[in-house]
C-alpha positions in Angstrom: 191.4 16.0 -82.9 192.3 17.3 -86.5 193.0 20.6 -84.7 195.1 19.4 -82.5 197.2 17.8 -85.2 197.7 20.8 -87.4 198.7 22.5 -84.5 201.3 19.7 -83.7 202.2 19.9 -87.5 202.7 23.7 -87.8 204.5 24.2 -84.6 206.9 21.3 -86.0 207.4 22.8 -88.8 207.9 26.0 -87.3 210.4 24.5 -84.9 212.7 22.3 -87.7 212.7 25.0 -89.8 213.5 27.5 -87.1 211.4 30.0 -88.4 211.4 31.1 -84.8 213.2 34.5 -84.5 214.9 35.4 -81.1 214.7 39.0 -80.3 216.1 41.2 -77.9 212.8 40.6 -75.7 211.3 38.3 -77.7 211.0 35.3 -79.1 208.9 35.7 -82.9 207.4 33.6 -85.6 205.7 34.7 -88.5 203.2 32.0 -90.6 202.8 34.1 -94.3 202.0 30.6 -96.3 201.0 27.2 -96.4 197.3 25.3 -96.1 196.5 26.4 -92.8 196.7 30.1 -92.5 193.1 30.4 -92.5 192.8 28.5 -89.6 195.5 29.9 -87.6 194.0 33.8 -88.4 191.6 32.9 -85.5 192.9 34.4 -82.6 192.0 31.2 -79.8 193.8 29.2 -82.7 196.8 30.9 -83.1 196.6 31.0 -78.9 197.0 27.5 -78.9 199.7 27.4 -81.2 201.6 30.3 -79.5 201.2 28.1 -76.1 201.8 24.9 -77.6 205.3 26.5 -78.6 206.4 27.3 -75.2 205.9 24.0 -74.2 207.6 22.5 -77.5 210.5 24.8 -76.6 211.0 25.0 -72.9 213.4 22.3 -72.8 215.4 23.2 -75.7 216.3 26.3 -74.1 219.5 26.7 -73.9 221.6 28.1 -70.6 223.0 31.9 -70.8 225.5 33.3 -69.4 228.2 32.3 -66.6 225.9 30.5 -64.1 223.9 28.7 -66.6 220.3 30.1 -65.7 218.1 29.7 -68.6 216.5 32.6 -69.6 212.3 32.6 -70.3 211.5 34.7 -73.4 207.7 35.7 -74.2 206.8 34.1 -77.9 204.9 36.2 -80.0 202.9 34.5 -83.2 201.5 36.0 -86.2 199.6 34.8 -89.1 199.1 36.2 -92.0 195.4 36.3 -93.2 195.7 37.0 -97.1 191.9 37.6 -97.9 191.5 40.5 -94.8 195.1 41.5 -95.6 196.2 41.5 -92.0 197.8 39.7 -89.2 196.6 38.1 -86.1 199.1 38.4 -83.5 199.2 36.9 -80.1 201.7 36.9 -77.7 202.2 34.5 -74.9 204.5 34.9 -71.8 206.8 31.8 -71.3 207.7 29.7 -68.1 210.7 27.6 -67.4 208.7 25.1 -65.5 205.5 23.3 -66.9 202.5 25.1 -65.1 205.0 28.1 -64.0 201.9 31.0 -64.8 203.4 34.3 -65.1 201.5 37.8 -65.4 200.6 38.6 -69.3 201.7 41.5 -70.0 201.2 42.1 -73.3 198.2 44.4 -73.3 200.4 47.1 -72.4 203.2 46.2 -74.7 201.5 45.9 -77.6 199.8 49.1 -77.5 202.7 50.9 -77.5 204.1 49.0 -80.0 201.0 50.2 -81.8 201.6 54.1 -80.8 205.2 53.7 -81.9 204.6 52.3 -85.7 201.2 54.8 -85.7 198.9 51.7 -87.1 195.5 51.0 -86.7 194.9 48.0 -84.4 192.0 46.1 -83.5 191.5 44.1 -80.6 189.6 40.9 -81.5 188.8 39.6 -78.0 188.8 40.6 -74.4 192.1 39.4 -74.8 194.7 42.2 -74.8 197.3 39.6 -76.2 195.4 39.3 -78.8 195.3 42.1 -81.7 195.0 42.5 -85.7 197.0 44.6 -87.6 197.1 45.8 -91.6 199.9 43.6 -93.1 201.7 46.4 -94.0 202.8 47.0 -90.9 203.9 44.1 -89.2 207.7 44.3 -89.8 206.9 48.2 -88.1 204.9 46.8 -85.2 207.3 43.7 -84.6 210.7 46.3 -84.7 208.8 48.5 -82.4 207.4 45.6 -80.3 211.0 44.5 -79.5 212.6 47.9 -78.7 210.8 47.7 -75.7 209.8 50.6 -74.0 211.6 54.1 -74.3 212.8 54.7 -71.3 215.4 51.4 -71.3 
């Protein structure tokens, strides 16, 4: 139950603070301090959180352009963890309906955000929405990540 609450508390915060950066594809927050960045640095933790944020936010959503159809953004968490001196990054793809369970594509995306910034990655799970990068290069691999791909 603990976790639970300091995943309630951090995605709070994260909301009334709006550390939550939209994108051009993507919507990003980045945890660098505060007492639970160790336990966000695991990647099923900082899964939960990611998810927990989709739901937090699908509601607040506001409508775009002329015939008010919300648009679903992807949500991409990363957490800094200061003793490995990377970040854990997981992205997860939003829905505008509770249960609405769209392909993840992220796998893809995120390795060639990783070809683009030329970092070393590793992949921490099976989970190709999952990945660790130096800490040096996350502004690099978030820029890149949002281009999107080349040819657009």
């Amino acid at each position: 139950m603990s976790l639970h609450r300091s995943i309630i508390r951090q995605g709070t915060s994260i909301i009334d603070k709006q550390d939550i950066k939209t994108m051009r594809n993507y919507r990003v927050a980045i945890l660098s301090q505060g007492p639970d960045l160790a336990l966000f640095s695991h990647p099923s933790v900082l899964s939960r959180l990611a998810q927990w944020l989709v739901d937090a936010l699908r509601d607040r959503v506001p409508a775009n352009g002329t015939r008010g159809k919300r648009k679903s953004l992807p949500v991409v968490v990363a957490c800094l963890n200061e003793s490995a001196e990377t970040y854990m990054i997981v992205g997860v793809t939003a829905a505008l309906d509770f249960g609405d369970v769209r392909k993840n594509d992220f796998g893809v995306s995120f390795l060639e955000a990783k070809l683009k910034c030329n970092t070393t990655a590793r992949y921490t799970s099976f989970d190709a929405s999952v990945l660790e990068i130096p800490q040096k290069d996350l502004k690099t691999f978030i820029d890149a990540l949002t281009e999107g791909p080349e040819n657009h």
